[in-house]
OpenMM code with the backbone's topology and positions (N, CA, C; nanometers):
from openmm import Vec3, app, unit

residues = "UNK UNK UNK UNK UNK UNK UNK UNK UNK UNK UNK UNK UNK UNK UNK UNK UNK UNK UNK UNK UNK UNK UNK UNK UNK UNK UNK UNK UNK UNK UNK UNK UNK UNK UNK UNK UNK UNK UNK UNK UNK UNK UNK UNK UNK UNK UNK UNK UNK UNK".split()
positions = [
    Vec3(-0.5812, 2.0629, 0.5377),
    Vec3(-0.6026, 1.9574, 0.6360),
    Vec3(-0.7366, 1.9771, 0.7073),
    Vec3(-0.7866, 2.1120, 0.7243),
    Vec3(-0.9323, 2.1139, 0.7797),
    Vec3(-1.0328, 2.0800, 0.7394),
    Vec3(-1.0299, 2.1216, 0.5916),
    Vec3(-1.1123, 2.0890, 0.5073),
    Vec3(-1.1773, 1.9127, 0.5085),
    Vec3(-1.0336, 1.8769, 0.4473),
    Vec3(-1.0349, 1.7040, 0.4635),
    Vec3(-1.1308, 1.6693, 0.6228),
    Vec3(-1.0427, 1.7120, 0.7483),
    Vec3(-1.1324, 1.6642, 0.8309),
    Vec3(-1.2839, 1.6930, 0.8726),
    Vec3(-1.3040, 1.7916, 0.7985),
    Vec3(-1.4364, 1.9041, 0.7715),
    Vec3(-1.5478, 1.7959, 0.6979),
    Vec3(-1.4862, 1.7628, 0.5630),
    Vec3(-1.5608, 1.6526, 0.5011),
    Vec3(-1.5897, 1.5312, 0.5454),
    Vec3(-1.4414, 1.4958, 0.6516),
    Vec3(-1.5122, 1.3513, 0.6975),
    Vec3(-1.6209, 1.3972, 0.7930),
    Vec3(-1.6170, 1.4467, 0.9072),
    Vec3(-1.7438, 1.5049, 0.9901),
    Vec3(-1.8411, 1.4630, 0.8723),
    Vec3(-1.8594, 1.5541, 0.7888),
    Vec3(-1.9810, 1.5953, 0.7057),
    Vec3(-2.0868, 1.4629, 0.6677),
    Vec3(-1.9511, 1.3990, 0.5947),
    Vec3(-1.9942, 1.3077, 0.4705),
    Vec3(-1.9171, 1.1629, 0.5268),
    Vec3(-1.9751, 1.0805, 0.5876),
    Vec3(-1.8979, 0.9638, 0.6808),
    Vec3(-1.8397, 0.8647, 0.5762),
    Vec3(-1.9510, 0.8926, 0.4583),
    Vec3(-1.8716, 0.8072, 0.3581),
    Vec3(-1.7357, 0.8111, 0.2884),
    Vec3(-1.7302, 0.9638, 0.2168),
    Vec3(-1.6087, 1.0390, 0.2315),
    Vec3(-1.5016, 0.9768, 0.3206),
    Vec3(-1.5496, 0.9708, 0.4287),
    Vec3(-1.4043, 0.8766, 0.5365),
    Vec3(-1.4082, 0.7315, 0.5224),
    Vec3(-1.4860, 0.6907, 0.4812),
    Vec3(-1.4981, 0.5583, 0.4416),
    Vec3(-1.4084, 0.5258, 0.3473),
    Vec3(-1.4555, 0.6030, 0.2347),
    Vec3(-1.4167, 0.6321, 0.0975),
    Vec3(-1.2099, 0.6352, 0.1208),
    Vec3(-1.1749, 0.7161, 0.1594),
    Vec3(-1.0254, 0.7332, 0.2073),
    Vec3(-0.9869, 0.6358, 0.2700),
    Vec3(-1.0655, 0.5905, 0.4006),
    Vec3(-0.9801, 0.4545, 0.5079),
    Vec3(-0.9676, 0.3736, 0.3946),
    Vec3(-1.0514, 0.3142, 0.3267),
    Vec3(-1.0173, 0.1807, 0.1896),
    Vec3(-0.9374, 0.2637, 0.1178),
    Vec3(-0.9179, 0.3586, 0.0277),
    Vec3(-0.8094, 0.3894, -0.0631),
    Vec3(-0.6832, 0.3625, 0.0095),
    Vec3(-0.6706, 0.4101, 0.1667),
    Vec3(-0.5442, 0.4160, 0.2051),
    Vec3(-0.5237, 0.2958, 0.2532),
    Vec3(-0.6189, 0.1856, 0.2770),
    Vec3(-0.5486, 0.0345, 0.3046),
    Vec3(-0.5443, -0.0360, 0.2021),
    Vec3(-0.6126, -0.0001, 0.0819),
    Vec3(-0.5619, -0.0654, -0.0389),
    Vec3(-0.4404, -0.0007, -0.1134),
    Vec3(-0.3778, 0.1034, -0.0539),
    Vec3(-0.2847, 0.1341, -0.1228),
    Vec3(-0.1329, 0.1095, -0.0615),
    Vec3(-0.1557, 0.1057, 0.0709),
    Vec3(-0.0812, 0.0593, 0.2087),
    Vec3(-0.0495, -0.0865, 0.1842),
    Vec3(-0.1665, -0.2066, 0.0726),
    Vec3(-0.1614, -0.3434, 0.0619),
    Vec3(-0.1101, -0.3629, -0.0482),
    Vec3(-0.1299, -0.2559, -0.1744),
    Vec3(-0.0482, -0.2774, -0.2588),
    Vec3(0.0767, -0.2136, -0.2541),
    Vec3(0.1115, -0.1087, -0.2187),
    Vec3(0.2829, -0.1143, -0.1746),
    Vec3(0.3528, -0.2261, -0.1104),
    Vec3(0.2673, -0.2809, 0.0047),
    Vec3(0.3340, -0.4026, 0.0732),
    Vec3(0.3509, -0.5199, 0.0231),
    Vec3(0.2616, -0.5623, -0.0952),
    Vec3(0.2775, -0.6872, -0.1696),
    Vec3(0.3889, -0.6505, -0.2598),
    Vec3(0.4418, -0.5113, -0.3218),
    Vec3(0.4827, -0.4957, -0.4418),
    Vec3(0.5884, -0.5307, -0.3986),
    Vec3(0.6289, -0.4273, -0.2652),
    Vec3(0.7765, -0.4552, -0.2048),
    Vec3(0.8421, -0.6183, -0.1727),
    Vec3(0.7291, -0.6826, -0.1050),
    Vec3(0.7784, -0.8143, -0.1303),
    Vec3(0.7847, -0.8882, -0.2008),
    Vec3(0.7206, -0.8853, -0.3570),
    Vec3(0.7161, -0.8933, -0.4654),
    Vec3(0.8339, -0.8974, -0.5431),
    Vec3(0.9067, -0.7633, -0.5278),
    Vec3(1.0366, -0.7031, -0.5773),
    Vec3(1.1424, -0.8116, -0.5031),
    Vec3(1.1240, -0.7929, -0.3625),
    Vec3(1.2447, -0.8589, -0.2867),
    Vec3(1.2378, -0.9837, -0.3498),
    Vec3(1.1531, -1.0367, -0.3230),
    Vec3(1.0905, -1.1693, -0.3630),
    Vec3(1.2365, -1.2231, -0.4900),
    Vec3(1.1514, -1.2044, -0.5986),
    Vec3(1.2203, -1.1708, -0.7398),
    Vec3(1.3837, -1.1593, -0.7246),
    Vec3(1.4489, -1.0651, -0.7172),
    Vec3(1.5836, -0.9752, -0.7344),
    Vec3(1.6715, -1.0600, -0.5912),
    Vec3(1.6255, -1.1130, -0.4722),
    Vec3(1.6629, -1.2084, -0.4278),
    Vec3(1.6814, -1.3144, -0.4418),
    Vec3(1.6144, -1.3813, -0.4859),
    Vec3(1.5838, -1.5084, -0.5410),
    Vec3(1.6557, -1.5289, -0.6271),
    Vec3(1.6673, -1.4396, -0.7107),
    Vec3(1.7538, -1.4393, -0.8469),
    Vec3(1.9127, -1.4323, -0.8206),
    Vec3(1.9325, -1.3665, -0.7333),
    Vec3(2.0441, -1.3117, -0.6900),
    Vec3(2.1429, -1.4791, -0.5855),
    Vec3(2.0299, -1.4975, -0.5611),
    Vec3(2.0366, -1.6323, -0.4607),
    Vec3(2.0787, -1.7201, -0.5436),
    Vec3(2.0139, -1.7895, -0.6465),
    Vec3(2.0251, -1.8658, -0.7188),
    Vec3(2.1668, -1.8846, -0.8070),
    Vec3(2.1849, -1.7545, -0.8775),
    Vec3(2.3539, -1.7316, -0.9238),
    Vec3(2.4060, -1.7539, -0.8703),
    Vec3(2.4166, -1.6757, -0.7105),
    Vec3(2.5543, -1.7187, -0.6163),
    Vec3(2.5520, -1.8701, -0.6133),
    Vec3(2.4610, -1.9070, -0.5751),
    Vec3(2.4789, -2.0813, -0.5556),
    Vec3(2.5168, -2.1409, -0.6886),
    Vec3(2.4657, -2.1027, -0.7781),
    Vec3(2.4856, -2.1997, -0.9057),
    Vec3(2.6784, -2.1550, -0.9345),
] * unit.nanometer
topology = app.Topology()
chain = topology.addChain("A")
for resn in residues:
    res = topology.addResidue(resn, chain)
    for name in ("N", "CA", "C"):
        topology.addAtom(name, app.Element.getBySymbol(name[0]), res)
């Protein structure tokens, strides 16, 4: 963990570099999940009614 914060100090890009990996990865979990619900609900929805 020092290290990591060692490098951002260092290298600002480096922290750059991480803040975008971790909000693009934070955006694709969040689309996937509603994605999934999305889907397997819907589906699920549709049977019961039909």
């Amino acid at each position: 963990m020092k290290e990591i914060l060692f490098c951002m100090f260092i290298d600002p890009y480096f922290f750059v570099l991480a803040l975008l990996q971790m909000t693009s990865w934070v955006l694709f979990f969040f689309i996937a999940i509603r994605c999934i619900r999305f889907i397997f609900f819907d589906e699920n929805d549709e049977e019961c009614y039909e």
